[in-house]
N, C-alpha and C positions, 0 to 999 in steps of 0.2 A: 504494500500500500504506500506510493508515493505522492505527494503531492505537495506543493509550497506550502508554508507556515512564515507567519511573520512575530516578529516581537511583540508581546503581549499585549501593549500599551496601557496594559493597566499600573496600579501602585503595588509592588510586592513590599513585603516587612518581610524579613528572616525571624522566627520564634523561637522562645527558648528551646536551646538544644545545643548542638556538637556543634552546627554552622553557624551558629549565631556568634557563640561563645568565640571561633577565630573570630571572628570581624568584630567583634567586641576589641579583640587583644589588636588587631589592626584598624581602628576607630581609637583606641587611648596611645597608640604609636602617632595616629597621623597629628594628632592633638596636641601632643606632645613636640613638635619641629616648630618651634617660633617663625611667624614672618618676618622678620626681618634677618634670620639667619638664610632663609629661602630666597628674600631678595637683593641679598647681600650682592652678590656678582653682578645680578641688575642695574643696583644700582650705581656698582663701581664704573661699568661700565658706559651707563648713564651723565658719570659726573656728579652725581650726586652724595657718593658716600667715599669718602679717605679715611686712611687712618696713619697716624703718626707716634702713636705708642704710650701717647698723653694728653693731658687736655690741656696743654699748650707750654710754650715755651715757661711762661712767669710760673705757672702752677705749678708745673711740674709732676702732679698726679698721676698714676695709674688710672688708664680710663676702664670703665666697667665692662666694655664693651670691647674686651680683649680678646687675644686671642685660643684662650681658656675656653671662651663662652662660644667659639665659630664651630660651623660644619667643617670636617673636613673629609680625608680621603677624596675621591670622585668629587666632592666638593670646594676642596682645599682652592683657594685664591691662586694659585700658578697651574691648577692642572687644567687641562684643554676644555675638557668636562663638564667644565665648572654650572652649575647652574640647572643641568638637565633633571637635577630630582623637583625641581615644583612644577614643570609640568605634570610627571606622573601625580604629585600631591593636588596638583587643581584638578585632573581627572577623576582621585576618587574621593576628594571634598565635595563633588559637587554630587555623588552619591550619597555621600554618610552626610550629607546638607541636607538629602530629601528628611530626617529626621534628627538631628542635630544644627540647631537653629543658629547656635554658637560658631560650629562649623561653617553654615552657609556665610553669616557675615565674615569671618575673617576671610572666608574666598574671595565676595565680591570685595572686602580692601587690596585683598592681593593683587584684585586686575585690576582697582582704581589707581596701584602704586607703579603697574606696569605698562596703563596709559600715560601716565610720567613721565614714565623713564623715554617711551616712546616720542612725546614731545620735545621732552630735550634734548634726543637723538635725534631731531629735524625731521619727523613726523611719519617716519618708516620701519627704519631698524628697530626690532623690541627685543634685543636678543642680549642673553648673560657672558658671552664673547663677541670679539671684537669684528665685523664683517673681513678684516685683514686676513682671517682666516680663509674664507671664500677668494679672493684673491690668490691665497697658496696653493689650494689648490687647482684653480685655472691653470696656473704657472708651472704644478706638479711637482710641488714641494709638499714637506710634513704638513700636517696637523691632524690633530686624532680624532676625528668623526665627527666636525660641524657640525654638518647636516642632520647626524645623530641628536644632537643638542638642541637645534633650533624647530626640529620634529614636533621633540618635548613640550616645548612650550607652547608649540601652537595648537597641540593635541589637545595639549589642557584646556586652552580658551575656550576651544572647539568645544569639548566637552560641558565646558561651561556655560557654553551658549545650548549646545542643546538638551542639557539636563537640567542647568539650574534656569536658565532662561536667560541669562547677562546678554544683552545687547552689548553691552560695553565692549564684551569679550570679545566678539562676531567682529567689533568696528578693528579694533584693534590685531585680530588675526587679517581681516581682508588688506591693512593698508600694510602691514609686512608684507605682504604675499606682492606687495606693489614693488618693494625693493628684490624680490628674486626676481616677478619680471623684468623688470630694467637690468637684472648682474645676468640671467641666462639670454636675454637677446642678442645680447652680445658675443654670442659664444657662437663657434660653429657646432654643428652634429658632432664630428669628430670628437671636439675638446668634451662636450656635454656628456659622451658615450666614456671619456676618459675618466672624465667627474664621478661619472655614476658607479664607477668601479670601485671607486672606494664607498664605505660605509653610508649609505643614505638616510637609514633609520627609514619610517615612515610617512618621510615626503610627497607621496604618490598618494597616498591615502589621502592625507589631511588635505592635498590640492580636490580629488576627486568630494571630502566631504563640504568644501569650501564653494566647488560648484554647486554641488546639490542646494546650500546655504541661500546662494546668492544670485547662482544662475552668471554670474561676470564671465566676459570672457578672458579677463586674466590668470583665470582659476581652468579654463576649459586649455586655454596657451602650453598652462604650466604642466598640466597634467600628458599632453601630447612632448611636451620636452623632456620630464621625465620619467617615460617611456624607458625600462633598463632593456634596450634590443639587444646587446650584448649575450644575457642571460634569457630574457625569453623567448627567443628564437631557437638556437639550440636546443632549451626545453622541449618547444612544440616540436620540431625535429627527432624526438627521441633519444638525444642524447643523452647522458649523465653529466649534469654539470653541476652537481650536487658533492657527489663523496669529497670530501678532505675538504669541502669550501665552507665559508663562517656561515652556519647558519641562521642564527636567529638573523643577520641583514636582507636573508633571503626571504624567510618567511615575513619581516615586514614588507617588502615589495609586493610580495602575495599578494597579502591584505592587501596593498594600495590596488592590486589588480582588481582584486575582487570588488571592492566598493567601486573601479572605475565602470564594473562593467556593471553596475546596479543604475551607476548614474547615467550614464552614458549607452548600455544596450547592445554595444559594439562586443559583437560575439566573439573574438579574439581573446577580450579580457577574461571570458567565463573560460574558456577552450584552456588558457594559461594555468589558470587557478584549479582545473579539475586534472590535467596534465600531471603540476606537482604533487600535489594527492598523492595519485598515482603513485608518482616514481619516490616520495619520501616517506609515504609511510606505507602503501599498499604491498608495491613490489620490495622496498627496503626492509621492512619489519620492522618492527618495535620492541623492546626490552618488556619484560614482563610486567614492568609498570604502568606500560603503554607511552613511555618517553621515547625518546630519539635523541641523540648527537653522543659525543664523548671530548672531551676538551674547549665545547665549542664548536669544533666543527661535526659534519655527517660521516655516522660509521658507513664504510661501504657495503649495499646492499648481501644482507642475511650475513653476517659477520657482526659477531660478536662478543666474539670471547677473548678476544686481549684486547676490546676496550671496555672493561669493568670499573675503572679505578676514576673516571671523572664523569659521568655521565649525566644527562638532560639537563642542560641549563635552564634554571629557572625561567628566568625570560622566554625562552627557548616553548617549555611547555605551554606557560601562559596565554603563547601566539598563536599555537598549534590548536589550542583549545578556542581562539577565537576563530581560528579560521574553521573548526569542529562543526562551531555553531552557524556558523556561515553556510556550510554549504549543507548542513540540518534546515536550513532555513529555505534554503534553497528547495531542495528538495523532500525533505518531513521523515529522510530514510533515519529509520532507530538507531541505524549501527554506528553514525556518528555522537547521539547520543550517550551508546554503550563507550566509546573513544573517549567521551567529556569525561566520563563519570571516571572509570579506573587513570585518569590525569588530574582529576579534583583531588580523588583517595592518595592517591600513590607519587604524586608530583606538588602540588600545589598546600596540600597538606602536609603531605611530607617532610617537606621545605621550608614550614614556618614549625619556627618552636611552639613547641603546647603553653608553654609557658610564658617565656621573655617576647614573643611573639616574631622576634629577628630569623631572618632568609635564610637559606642555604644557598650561596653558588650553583654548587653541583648536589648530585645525590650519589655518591660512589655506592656499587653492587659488589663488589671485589669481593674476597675474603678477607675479615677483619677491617674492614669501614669503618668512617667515622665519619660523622657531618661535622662539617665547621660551619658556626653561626658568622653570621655579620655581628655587630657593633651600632648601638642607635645611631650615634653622627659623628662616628672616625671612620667608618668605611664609605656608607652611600656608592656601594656598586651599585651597577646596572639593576639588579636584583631585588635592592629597597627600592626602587621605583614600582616595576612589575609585581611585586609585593603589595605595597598599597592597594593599585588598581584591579588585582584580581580577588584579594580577601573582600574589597568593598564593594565588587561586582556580580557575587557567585549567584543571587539571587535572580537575576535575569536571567539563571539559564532554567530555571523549572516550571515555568507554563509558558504555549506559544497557542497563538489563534490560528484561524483561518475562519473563511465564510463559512463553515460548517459547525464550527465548535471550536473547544479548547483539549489543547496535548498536554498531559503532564509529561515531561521530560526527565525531569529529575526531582526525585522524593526528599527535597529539602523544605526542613520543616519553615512552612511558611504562609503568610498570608498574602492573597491578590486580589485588588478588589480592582473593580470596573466599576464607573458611575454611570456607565450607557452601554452596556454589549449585548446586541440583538433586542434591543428596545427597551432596556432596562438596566437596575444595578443589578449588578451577580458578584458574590465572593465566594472564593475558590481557599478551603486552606487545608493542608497538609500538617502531618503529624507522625509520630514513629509511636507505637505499642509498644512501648519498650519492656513491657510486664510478659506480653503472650511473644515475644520475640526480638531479634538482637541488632544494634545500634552503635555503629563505632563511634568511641567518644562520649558516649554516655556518661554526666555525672550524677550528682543527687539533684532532684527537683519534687514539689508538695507532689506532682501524682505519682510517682516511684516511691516516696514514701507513705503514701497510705495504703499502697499495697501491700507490705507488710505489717502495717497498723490493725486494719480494720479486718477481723473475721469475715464479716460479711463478703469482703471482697473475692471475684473470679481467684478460681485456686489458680497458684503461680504452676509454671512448670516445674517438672521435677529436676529434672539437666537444663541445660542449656540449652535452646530451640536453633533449631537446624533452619532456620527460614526468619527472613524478613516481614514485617507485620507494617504496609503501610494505609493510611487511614485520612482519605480525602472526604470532605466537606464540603459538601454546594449549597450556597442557599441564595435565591432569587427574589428580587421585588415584587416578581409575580412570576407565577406560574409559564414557563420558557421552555421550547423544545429547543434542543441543541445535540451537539452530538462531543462527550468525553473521552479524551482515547488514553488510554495508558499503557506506556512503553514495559514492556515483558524485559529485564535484564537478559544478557548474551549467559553472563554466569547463573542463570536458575538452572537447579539443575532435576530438577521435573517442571510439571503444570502447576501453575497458579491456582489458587481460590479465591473466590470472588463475593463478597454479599454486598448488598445496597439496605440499609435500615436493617440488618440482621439474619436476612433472606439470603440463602445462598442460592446463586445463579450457574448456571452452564457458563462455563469458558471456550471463548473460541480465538485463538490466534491466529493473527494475520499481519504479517510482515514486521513481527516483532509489538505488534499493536494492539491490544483489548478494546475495541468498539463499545462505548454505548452509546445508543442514543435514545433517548425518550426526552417527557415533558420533566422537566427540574424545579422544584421548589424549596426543597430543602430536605436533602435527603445526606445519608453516611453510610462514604463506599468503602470498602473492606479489602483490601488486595494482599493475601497472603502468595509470598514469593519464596520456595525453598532454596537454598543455599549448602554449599557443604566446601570441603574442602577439593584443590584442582592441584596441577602441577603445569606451569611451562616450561619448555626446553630451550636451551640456547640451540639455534639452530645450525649453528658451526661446531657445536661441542655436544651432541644431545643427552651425552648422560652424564651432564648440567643442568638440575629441575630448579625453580623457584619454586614453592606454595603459598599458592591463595586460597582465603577462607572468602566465600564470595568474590566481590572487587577485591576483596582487600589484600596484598603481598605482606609475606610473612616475612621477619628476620630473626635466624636466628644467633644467639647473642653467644657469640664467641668470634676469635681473633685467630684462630686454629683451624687451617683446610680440613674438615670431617667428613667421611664419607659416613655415609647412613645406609644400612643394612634393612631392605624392603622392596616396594615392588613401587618402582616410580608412577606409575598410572594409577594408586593407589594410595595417598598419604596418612590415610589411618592404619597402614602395617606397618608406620614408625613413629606416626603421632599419635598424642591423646589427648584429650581436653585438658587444660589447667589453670587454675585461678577464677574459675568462670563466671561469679557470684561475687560482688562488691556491695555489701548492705542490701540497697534498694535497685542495684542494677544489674543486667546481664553484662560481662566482657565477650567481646566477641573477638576471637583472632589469637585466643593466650593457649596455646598448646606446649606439651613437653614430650620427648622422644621417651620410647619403649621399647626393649629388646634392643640396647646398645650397648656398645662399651662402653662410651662417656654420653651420661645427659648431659640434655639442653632444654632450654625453653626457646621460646618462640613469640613474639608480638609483635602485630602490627607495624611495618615498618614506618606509619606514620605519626606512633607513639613511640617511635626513638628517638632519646636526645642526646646524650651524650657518651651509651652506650657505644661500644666496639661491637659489630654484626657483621654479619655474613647473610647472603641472598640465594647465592644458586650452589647448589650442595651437590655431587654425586652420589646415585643412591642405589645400589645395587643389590641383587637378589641375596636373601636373605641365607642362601644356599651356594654361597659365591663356587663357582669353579672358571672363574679368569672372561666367562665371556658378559656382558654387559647383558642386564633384564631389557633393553631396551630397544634390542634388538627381536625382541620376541613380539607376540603380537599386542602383548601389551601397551607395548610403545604407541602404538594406533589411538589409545585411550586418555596419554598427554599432548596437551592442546602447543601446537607452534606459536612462537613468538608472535607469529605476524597475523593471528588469528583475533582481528579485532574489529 
C-alpha cells in the first residue's frame, strides 16, 4: 500500500515517557547556551563586540565577560567554524518555543541581534565569518567549510520563519541570499563546480526552501548554480561515488535535492534522491543499528568488519533519518518508517547521554567500545548542533495525513491535535502499557505505580512480556469517518492484536499497514505487537551476530573478544532474561549468557554510558567441531545487515 502522506500539520506535544524525558535533557541543554555566547562571532564580526582583557586602560579590571565565560572548541574565536552552533540552536528553539514561551522570546532577540549585525555589515552579509573566506575559496585556497557555517545560520532563520513564524527571520535570510547572488555571478560553471567540491553543508536546501518562501528568482538562480553536477551525474550514471567520500556533505546535498524537487517538480531532482537511497543504504547495507559511515566517510558496499571502531556519525544519522522521512512522505512505504525507528533507538539515542544529555561523535561497534561524550561548550562539534535539532524534533515523525486519514508512524508517546481535519477538531494521542508490556526507557510515573498499589488492578505479568502494548486514542468534535493506519514493525515477530474500546478485531496486513477505517468519535485502539529476540550478521564476517531484542541492539558489556557457544539464529541458547522488573517497570533488553565459560550481561546499547561493550560476538555451535553453525541452515534464520 503506497501512497503520499504529508506532515501532519497539526500541534504534536511528546508525553510523559522515554521521548519526552531526552528532549526534556535537550530542552534544559539548549536553555542553558546564553545568547550572547551564540552571538559572540556575530557580532565580532559585525563590529560590534571587542575584547581587550579589561574594562579599560584607567581601571584596569578583569572584565566578567572573559574568557572563562566563552564557547569554545568548534566555537572558539580563531577557528573557521566559529558560529555554526546557533543556527542549529535557532532551529530547535523554534520547536521547544512551540511550548517554552521563554525559549520563543530569547529566539526572536536572537534574530532581532542578527538583523544588527546585518545592518552594520551594509545590509547583506549576516554571517559569524568573515565573506574573505568565500573569496579563498574562489581562488582555491584553505578555509574549512564556509558554506558549512553560513548553511547554519540561514537554516535557523528559515526555521524560524517557518515554525515560529519570524518575519524578521525570512527578511533577513532573503537579503543574504542577495550577497551569494552577487559573489556566484561572478563565477564561471567551472570555478562554481570547483567551489562545490568542497564542503557545502546544506546550501541547496535552504536556496530551494527560500524559493518555496518567497517564490524570488534569486533563490530559483541560486538553487540552478548550486547544482553539485560533479556528484550527481555520476550518481545517476550508476556509479559509486560514494565509498571512502565524506558523507554526511553528501547527504546534505540530498536533502537540498530532495526539497529542490518538491519545489520545483523537475524530475531529475527526485531520480537523484531515490538513486542514492539506493546505492547508500539499499545496495550498501547498514550496521545492525541501521547507521552507515565509519570515520566519516562511507564503508564500501557490504563491508564491514574492519570498520567497527568509529562508526555512524551523529550528524550522519540525523540526515539519513530526514531524508527516511522524506521519501516516507513521498511515498507512505512502512519500510522507511521501520529505517526511522531502529536510527531513533540505536543512533540518535544512543548518542545522547541518559543523563548529562551530551553527543557522541561516533558510536564505535568494535570489541571493547567506549563512547566519548562531548563537553556543554568546550567542544561544540558538528554533533551538539545535530543534537539539538533532532532531540527537539522526534515528534514530527509519529503521525502523517493524507486525504484519506491519518498514519501512525511511530508509537511515540504523544499528543496531536488538529483544530480542523476533515471538518472538525480531532486529537490523536499515543501511549505505551507499560504494565501489560515493554518500553525502553521506562522510569517511574503515578500509572506504573499504582499498579502495584492497588489490588484491584489488571494482574501484572508474570515475566517479562515478549511484545509491545501500544495504545492510540481518537476523539473527534463530532462524529468523522476517516480512515487510521498503523505501521506493523519489520521486527514483530508474529501477528498483531488488535481491539478498539476492548473489542478485539480481525487483523489484516497490508504492506506493512493495519487499515481502519470507520466513523470516529472517541474510541481506544489496542495494538499489541510481539517482539522477541533477532540476530544480524556482519555481512563480510557472518559468524559476527549482533542481538536485538525488538529494535532495540544489545551490548554486551565487556572489553574481551568472546565467542559464545549456541546456535546464532537462535539467541535464547545463550541468553536469558535479567534484571527484568525495576519497582513499577518492565526493562526491556537486560539479558545474561547461559551455558558459558564467562558470563555477561547485556543492555540496551542505548543505555550505555560509560561502560566498555562489545556488539557483534561470534557464536558458535554449542557442539563446536571447527566448522561454523552458520553455515548450516540455520544461518537462513539470521537477518543480513542490509535487511531494513
Amino acid at each position: 500500500m503506497l501512497r503520499t502522506v504529508r506532515a501532519s500539520g497539526g500541534r504534536t506535544t511528546l508525553k510523559e515517557g522515554p521521548t519526552r524525558d531526552r528532549w526534556l535533557l535537550n530542552a534544559r541543554y539548549l536553555r542553558g547556551l546564553s545568547a550572547d555566547n551564540l552571538l559572540r562571532p556575530y557580532r565580532a564580526e559585525a563590529g560590534l563586540w571587542s575584547y581587550s582583557g579589561s574594562w579599560g586602560t584607567t581601571v584596569g579590571a578583569d572584565s566578567p565577560d572573559g574568557p572563562q565565560t566563552w564557547h569554545w572548541g568548534w566555537e572558539s574565536p580563531t577557528c573557521d567554524l566559529r558560529g555554526h552552533i546557533l543556527g542549529h540552536w535557532l532551529s530547535a528553539a523554534a520547536r521547544v518555543g512551540e511550548e517554552d514561551r521563554e525559549v520563543a522570546a530569547r529566539a526572536a532577540t536572537v534574530v532581532d541581534e542578527l538583523a544588527m549585525c546585518q545592518r552594520a555589515n551594509g545590509g547583506q552579509w549576516a554571517g559569524s565569518i568573515p565573506p574573505a573566506y568565500f573569496e579563498r575559496l574562489a581562488a582555491g585556497r584553505d578555509a574549512w567549510a564556509p558554506q558549512y557555517v553560513v548553511h547554519k545560520t540561514l537554516m535557523g532563520l528559515l526555521d524560524q520563519y517557518r515554525i515560529a513564524g519570524n518575519e524578521q527571520a525570512l527578511e533577513i535570510a532573503s537579503a543574504f541570499a542577495g550577497w551569494f547572488h552577487t559573489w556566484t555571478g561572478g563565477l564561471s560553471r567551472e570555478q562554481l563546480d570547483d567551489i562545490l567540491d568542497r564542503e557545502t553543508g546544506g546550501m541547496l536546501e535552504v536556496w530551494a526552501d527560500l524559493l518555496a518562501f518567497t517564490g524570488d528568482q534569486t533563490a530559483a538562480d541560486l538553487i540552478e548554480r548550486y547544482d553539485r553536477r560533479r556528484f550527481f551525474e555520476p550518481l545517476l550514471a550508476g556509479a559509486d561515488v560514494l565509498t571512502n567520500k565524506h558523507a554526511n556533505t553528501q547527504i546534505a546535498e540530498i536533502l537540498g535535492a530532495a526539497r529542490a524537487w518538491e519545489v520545483t517538480g523537475e524530475r531529475r531532482w527526485r531520480d537523484v534522491v531515490e538513486v542514492f537511497w539506493d546505492s547508500a543504504v539499499q545496495t550498501r547495507g547498514t550496521y545492525c543499528t541501521g547507521g552507515s559511515s565509519c570515520g566519516e566517510v562511507w564503508q564500501p558496499p557490504g563491508e564491514q568488519s574492519a570498520r567497527l571502531h568509529a562508526v555512524q556519525e551523529h550528524c550522519l544519522v540525523y540526515n539519513l533519518m530526514r531524508l527516511a522521512a522524506v521519501l516516507f512522505r513521498w511515498t507512505g512505504d512502512h519500510r522507511y518508517g521501520d529505517y526511522w525507528e531502529r536510527n531513533l533507538v540505536n543512533g540518535i539515542w544512543a548518542q545522547q547521554h541518559p543523563d548529562t544529555g551530551m553527543p557522541a561523535y561516533f558510536l564505535p561497534l568494535a570489541t571493547g567500545s567506549q563512547k566519548k561524550w562531548g563537553r556543554p561548550t568546550e567542544d561544540f562539534w558538528c554533533c551538539h548542533g545535530t543534537l539539538l535539532q533532532a532531540q527537539s524534533s522526534v515528534g514530527e515523525a509519529a503521525v502523517y495525513v493524507d486525504d484519506q486519514g491519518i498514519a501512525v508512524c511511530q508509537y511515540l508517546e504523544s499528543v496531536t491535535t488538529w483544530p480542523d481535519l476533515f471538518g472538525g477538531r480531532v486529537e490523536l494521542a499515543i501511549t505505551a502499557d507499560i504494565e501489560q508490556g515493554v518500553s525502553l526507557g521506562q522510569r517511574q510515573s503515578a500509572y506504573a505505580a499504582e499498579g502495584i498499589q492497588e489490588l484491584s488492578a489488571r494482574p501484572l505479568p508474570r515475566r517479562r512480556p515478549n511484545h509491545h502494548v501500544h495504545v492510540v486514542d481518537v476523539r473527534c468534535e463530532r462524529p468523522t469517518r476517516f480512515e487510521i493506519r498503523l505501521r506493523v514493525p519489520l521486527w514483530a515477530t508474529g501477528s498483531p492484536t488488535l481491539e478498539i474500546d476492548g473489542k478485539p478485531l480481525p487483523v489484516e496486513v497490508r504492506g506493512g499497514w493495519i487499515l481502519l477505517s470507520q466513523e470516529w468519535s472517541s474510541q481506544r485502539i489496542r495494538l499489541t505487537v510481539p517482539s522477541g529476540l533477532s540476530t544480524v550478521r556482519l555481512p563480510d564476517q557472518p559468524d559476527l551476530v549482533a542481538v536485538l531484542d525488538g529494535p532495540v541492539v544489545l551490548a554486551g558489556l565487556t572489553e574481551q573478544e568472546t565467542a559464545l557457544s549456541g546456535d546464532p539464529a537462535d539467541p535464547a541458547s545463550f541468553l536469558t532474561p535479567d534484571r527484568e522488573r525495576h519497582h513499577s517497570w518492565w526493562q526491556p533488553g537486560r539479558y545474561r549468557t547461559h551455558g558459558q565459560t564467562t558470563g555477561l550481561r547485556f543492555i540496551p546499547l542505548a543505555e550505555v554510558r560509560d561502560e566498555r561493550y562489545t556488539v557483534y560476538f561470534p557464536v558458535r555451535c554449542a557442539t563446536f567441531t571447527g566448522e561454523d553453525i552458520s553455515s548450516s541452515n540455520a544461518r537462513r534464520a539470521v537477518r543480513p545487515s542490509e535487511d531494513l
